[in-house]
C-alpha positions as CSV (number, residue, x, y, z in Angstrom):
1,X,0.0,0.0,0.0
2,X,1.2,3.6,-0.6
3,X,0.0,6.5,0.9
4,X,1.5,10.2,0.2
5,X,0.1,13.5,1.5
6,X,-0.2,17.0,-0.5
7,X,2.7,17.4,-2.7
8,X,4.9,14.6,-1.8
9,X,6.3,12.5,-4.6
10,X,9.7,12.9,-6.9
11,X,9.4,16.2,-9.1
12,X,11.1,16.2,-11.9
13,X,10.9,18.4,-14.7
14,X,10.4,17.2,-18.0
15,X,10.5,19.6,-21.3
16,X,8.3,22.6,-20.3
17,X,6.0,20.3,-17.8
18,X,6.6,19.5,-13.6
19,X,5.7,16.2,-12.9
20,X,5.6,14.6,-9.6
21,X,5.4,11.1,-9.7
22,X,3.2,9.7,-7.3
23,X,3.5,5.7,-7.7
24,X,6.4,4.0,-9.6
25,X,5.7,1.4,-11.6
26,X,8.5,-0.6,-10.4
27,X,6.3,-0.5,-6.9
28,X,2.9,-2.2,-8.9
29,X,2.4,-5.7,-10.1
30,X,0.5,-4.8,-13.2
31,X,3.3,-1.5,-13.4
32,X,1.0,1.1,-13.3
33,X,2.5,4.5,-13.0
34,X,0.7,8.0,-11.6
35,X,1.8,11.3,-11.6
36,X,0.3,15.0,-11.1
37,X,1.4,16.9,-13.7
38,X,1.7,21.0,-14.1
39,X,1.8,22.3,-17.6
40,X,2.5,26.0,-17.9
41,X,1.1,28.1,-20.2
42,X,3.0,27.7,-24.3
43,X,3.6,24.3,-22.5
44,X,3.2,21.2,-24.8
45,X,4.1,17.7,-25.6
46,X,4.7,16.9,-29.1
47,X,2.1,14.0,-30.5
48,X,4.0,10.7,-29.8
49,X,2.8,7.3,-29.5
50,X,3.7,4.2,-26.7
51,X,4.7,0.8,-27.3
52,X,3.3,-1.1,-24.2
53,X,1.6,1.9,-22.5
54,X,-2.1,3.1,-22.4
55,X,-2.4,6.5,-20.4
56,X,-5.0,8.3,-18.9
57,X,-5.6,11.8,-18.1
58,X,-8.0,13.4,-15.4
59,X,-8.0,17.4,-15.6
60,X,-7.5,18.7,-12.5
61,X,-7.8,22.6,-13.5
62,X,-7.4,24.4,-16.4
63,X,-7.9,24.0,-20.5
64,X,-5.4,21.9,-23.1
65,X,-5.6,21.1,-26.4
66,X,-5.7,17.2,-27.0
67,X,-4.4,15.5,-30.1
68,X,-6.1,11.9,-30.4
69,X,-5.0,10.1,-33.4
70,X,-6.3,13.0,-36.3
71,X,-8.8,14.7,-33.9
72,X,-7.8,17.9,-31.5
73,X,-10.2,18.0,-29.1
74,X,-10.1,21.0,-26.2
75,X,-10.1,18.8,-22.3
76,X,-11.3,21.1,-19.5
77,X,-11.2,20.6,-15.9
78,X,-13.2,17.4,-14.5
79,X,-12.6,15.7,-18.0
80,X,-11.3,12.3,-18.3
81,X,-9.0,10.8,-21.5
82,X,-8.0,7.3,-21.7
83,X,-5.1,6.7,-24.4
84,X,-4.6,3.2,-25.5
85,X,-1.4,2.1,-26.7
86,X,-0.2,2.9,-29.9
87,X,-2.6,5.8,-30.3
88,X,-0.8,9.2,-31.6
89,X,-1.0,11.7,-29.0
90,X,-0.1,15.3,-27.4
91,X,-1.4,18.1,-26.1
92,X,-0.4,22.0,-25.7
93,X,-1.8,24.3,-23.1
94,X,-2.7,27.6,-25.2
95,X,-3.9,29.2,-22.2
96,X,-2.5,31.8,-20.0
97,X,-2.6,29.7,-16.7
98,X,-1.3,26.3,-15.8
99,X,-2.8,23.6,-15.9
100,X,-2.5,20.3,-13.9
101,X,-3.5,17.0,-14.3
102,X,-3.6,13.5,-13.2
103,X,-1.6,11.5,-15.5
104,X,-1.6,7.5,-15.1
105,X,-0.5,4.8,-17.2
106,X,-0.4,0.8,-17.1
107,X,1.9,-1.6,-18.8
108,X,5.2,-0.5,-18.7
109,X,7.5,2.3,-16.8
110,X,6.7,5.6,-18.4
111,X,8.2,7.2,-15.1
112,X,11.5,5.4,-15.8
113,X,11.3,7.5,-19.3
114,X,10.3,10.2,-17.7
115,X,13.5,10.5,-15.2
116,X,15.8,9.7,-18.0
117,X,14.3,12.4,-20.5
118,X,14.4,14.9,-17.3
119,X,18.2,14.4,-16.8
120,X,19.2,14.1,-20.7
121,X,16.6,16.1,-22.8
122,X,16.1,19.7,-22.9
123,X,13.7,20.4,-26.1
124,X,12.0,17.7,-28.4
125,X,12.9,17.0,-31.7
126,X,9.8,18.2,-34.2
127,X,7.2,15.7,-35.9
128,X,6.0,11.9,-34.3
129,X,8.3,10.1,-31.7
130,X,7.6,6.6,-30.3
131,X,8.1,5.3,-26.9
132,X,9.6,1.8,-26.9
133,X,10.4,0.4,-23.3
């Protein structure tokens, strides 16, 4: 069982997004991973896909632009988005506040990425990326 209170977690900062990751996936059976994650606004995340992964998203508060396979849809706070693996996605916070979300995914150890992209990469390459863990 895990338990964490308020803010507690490892923060890392990935591209223009804080994450704080809230369960590793090397601490679940089925290696599910969740994080609360702060994008500020211009913030984005270029549309990529995942090998093993599916991903979900709860908005917490704010307004982002979604990218779902060819569709852009706008997610607002109390939304929910459920990714599943090997679908194109990204999203972009046009805004002028932050937002923040719940971010989860099962399958595989997106936080792992996640650590090594916040200690090696500082901007993303343009066009479609895959995740392959």
């Amino acid at each position: 069982m895990t338990v964490l209170r308020g803010q507690a977690g490892e923060t890392l900062q990935v591209l223009s997004d804080r994450i704080c990751i809230k369960l590793k996936a090397s601490d679940s059976p089925n290696r599910m991973a969740v994080m609360t994650v702060e994008v500020p606004p211009t913030g984005s995340v270029p549309p990529h896909t995942h090998a093993k992964e599916e991903e979900s998203y709860f908005m917490l508060a704010g307004m982002m632009v979604m990218q779902l396979g060819s569709q852009e849809l706008t997610i607002e706070t109390g939304d929910f988005v459920h990714v599943p693996a090997g679908t194109i996605h990204g999203y972009r916070n046009d805004t002028h506040q932050p937002v923040r979300f719940l971010a989860w995914s099962v399958g595989g150890a997106i936080d792992e990425f996640f650590t090594e992209m916040s200690e090696q990469i500082r901007e993303m390459p343009d066009g479609h990326w895959s995740v392959k863990e």
